[in-house]
C-alpha positions in Angstrom: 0.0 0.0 0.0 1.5 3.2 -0.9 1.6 6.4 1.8 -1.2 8.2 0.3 -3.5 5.0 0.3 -2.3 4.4 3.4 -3.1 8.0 4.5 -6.8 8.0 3.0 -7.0 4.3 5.0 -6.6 6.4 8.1 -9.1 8.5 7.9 -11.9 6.0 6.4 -10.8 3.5 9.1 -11.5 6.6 11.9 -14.8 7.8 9.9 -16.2 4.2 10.0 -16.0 3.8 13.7 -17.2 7.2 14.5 -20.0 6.8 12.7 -21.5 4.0 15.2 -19.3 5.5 18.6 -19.1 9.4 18.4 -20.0 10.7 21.9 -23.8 12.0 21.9 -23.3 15.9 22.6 -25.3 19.1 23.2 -23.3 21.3 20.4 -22.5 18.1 18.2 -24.9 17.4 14.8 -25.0 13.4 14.2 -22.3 12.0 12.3 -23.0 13.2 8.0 -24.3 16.4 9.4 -22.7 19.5 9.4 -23.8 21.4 13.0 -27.0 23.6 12.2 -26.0 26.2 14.0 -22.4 27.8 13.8 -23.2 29.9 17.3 -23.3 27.0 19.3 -20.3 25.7 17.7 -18.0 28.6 18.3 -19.5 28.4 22.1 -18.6 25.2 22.6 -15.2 25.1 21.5 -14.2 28.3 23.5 -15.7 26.8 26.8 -13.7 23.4 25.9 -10.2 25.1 25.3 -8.8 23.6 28.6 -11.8 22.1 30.3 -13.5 19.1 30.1 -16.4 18.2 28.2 -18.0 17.1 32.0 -17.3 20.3 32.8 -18.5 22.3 30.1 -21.9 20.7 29.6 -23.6 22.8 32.2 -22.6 26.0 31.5 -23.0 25.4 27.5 -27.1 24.4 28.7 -27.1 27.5 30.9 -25.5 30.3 28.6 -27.8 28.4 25.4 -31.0 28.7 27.4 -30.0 32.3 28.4 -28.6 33.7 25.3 -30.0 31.1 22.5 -27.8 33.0 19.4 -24.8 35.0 19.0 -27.3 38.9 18.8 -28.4 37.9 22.8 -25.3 37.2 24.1 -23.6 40.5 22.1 -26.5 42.4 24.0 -25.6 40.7 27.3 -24.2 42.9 30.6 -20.4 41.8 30.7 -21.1 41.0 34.3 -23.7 39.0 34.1 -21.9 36.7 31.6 -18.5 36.7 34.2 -21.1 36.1 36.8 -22.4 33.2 34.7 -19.0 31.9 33.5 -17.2 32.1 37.4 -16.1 28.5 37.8 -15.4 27.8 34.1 -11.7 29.6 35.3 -9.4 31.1 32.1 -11.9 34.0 32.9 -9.8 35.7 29.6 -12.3 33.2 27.4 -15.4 35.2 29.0 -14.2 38.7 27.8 -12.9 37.4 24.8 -16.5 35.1 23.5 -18.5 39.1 24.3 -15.8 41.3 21.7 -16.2 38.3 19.6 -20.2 37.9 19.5 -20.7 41.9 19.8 -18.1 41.3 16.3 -20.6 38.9 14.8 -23.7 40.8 15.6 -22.4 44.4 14.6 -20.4 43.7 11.9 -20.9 40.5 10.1 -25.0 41.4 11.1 -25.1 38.4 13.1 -23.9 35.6 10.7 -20.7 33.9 11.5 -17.8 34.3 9.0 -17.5 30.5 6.4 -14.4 30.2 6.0 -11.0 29.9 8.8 -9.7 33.3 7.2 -12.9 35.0 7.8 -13.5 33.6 11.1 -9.3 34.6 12.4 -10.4 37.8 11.6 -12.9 37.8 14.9 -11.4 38.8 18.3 -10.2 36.3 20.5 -10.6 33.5 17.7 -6.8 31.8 17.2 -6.4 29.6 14.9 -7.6 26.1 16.1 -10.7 27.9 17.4 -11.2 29.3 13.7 -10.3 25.7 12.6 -12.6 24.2 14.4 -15.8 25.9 13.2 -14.6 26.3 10.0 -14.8 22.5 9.7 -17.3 21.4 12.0 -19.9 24.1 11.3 -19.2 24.6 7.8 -17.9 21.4 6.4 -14.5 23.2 5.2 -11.3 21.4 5.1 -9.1 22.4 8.1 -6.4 20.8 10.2 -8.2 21.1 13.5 -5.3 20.1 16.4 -6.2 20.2 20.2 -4.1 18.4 23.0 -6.7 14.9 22.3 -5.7 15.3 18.2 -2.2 16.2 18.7 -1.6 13.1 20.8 -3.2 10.4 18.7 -1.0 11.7 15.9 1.9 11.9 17.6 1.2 8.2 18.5 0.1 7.6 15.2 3.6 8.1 13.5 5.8 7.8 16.8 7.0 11.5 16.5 9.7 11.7 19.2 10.8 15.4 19.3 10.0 16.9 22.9 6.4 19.4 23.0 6.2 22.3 22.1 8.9 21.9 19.3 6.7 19.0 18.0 4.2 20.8 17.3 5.0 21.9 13.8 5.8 18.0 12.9 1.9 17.1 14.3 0.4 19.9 12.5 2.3 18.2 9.3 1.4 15.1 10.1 -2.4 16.5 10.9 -3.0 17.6 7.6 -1.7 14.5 5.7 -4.5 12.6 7.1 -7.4 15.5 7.1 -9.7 14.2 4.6 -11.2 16.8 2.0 -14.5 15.1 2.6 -16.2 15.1 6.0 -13.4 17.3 7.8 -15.5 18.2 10.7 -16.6 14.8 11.3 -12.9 14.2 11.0 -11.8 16.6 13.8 -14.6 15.2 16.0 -13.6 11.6 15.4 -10.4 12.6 16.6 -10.9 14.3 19.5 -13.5 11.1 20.5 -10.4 8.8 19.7 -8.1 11.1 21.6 -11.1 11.7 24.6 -12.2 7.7 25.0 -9.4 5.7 23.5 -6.3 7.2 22.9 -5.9 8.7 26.9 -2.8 10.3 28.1 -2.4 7.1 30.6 -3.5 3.3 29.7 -4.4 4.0 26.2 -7.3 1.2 25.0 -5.1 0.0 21.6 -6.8 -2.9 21.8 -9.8 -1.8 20.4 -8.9 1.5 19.0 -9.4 1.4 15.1 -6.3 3.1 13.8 -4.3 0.4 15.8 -3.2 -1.4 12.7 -1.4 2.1 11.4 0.1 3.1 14.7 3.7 3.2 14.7 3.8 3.9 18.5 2.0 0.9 19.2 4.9 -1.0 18.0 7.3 0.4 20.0 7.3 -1.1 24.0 5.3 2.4 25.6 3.2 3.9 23.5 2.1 5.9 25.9 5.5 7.6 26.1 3.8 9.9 23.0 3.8 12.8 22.9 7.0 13.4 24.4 7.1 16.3 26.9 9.7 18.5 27.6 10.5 18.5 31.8 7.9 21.0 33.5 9.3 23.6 35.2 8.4 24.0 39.2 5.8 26.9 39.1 6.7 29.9 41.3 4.8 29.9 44.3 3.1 33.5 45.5 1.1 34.5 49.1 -1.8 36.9 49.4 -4.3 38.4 51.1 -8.0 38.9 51.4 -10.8 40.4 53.4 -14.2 39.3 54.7 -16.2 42.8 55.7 -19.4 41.3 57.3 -22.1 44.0 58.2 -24.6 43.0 61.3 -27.5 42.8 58.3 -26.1 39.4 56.3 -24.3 41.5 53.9 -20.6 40.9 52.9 -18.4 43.5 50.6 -17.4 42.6 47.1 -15.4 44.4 44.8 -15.5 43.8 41.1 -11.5 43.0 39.7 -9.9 45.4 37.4 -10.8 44.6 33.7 -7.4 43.6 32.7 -5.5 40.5 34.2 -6.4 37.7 36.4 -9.9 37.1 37.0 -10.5 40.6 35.4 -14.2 41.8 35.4 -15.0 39.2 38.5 -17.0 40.2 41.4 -14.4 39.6 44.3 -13.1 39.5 48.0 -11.1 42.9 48.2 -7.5 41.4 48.1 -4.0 42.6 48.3 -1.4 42.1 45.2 -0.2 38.0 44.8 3.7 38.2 45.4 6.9 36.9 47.0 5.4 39.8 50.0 2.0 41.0 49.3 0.7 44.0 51.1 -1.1 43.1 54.2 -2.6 46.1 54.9 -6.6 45.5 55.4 -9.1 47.9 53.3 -10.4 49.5 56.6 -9.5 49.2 60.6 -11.8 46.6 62.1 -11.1 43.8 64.6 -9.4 41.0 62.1 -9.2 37.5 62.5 -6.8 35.7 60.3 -8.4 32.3 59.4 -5.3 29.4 59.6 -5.7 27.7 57.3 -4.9 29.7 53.8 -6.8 28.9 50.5 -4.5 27.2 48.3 -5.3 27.7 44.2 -3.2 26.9 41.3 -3.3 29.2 38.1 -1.5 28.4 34.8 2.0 29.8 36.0 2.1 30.5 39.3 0.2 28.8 42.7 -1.3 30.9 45.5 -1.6 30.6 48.8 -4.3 33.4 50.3 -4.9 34.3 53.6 -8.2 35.2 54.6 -8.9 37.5 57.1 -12.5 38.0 58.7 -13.9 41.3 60.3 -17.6 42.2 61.1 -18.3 45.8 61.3 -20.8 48.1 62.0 -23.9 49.1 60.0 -22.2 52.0 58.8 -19.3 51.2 57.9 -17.9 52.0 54.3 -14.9 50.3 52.5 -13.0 53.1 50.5 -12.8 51.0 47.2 -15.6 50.8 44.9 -17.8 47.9 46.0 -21.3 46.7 46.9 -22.7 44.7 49.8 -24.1 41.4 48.8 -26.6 39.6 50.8 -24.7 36.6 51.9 -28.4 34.6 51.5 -27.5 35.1 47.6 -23.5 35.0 47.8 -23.7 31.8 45.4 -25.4 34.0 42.9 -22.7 36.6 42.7 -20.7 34.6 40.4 -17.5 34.6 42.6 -14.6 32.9 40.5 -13.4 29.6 42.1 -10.5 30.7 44.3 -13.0 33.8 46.3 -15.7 31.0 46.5 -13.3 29.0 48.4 -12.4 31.8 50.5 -15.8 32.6 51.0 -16.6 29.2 52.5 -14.0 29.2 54.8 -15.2 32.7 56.1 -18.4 31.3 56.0 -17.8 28.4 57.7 -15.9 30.1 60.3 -18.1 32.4 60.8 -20.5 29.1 61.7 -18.4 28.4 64.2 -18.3 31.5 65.9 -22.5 32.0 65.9 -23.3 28.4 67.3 
């Protein structure tokens, strides 16, 4: 069999079994079917960039039921789509899916661009975003690579050199097996093999169907694909925050500067993150430091914050721009996962101290 037969073999072999075991999903047309609606698409693969399908499936129902096309969620408030993303974390996605829908809905009069050109041209789309829709909403051919496709091809034909530098290779490699035909089913297939099948640990060759073509599967580990470069230890950083408590069952919150982490989020006030944050509380009040600090890992750097609880009197104003939230509704003010942890160790310890 020649390489271009044997490339075309690939991709029939893959087709064929997803067309009796792709995963049923909320955003995913049936196998032949290009998805009806590119709006759902486009949401789906943002909320997926780094989270799990498990994961996403809530929030994809909630925002869909909410905002049902691309015009309602470009007239959304931006805080009430932070509030409604805050746990979904890579809170960047959130600004970015707003500039892109207000894009859609203001200049492109609510139609998504067709093609992957037309659809990089959007804000906050990158390439295997544009990829993605391009080929799964619109049936174009594009080389559509996430962390599940780029290890089954690196598998696939046993590419040794260390990520990231492989990643030109498995983009290569990608497109010698895209089909012209069926792309988006393609890319779907592929994540499913990568998703169910092909897993980072224990990988299921024994029924996967591209087994027969896999040069890692030959070798003695193939789940020593892709090969990763040696991690780095991620600098570790303290902090601070505040629990202002008024004698009514309201708690302060301040909303996080626009730009940087967790920008646009309602929030605990907090000090800077560093090697020696600022400890200095946002008003005098008789503080208790909890012991225990809230530990949270971001993408390059962990945290460990200190939560500090005061209750205060009736009066009593914060000087930062804020709002008292009812603590009966604190679960509705979209806190972002690290101040909902501090929260419910405030909370709790505040339990402790009224019982």
């Amino acid at each position: 069999m020649d390489v271009e037969r044997n490339l075309m073999k690939i991709a029939a072999d893959l087709l064929a079994h997803y067309d009796v075991h792709a995963r049923r999903l909320p955003w995913r047309a049936p196998p032949g079917v290009n998805a009806a609606d590119p709006y759902r698409v486009w949401l789906s693969e943002v909320m997926l960039q780094q989270t799990t399908v498990a994961a996403v499936g809530p929030y994809f129902a909630k925002f869909t039921e909410r905002w049902p096309t691309v015009e309602a969620l470009a007239a959304a408030e931006d805080a009430d789509v932070m509030a409604a993303w805050a746990g979904l974390g890579y809170y960047a996605r959130a600004r970015n899916l707003l500039a892109c829908a207000r894009a859609v809905a203001n200049d492109h009069g609510g139609v998504f661009p067709d093609t992957e050109g037309g659809l990089r041209s959007l804000p906050g789309v990158g390439a295997y975003t544009a990829a993605a829709v391009a080929a799964i909403a619109f049936g174009r051919r594009a080389v559509v690579v996430d962390a599940n496709v780029e290890r089954v091809v690196a598998r696939l034909f046993a590419i040794d050199t260390p990520l990231p530098a492989a990643r030109p290779a498995i983009r290569v490699a990608a497109n010698g097996i895209t089909p012209d035909a069926r792309a988006g089913d393609f890319a779907q297939a592929m994540m499913d093999l990568g998703a169910t099948i092909c897993t980072p640990r224990n990988p299921a060759c024994g029924i996967c169907p591209l087994r027969s073509d896999c040069a890692a599967l030959l070798t003695a580990d193939p789940a020593a694909f892709p090969v990763k470069a040696a991690k780095k230890a991620k600098p570790h950083r303290l902090g601070h925050s505040w629990w202002i408590e008024r004698p009514d069952g309201r708690v302060w919150l301040v909303r996080r500067p626009a730009k940087g982490l967790l920008g646009g989020m309602r929030a605990l006030p907090s000090s800077d993150w560093s090697a020696a944050p600022d400890a200095t509380p946002p008003l005098a009040a008789d503080w208790t430091s909890l012991a225990e600090p809230v530990a949270h890992v971001f993408t390059h750097f962990s945290l460990a914050l200190t939560v500090h609880v005061a209750h205060v009197a009736e009066d009593s104003m914060p000087p930062e721009e804020g709002e008292w939230w009812p603590l009966a509704q604190i679960g509705e003010a979209g806190l972002p996962t690290l101040f909902r942890r501090a929260a419910d160790a405030a909370m709790k310890e505040r339990d402790v101290h009224v019982h």
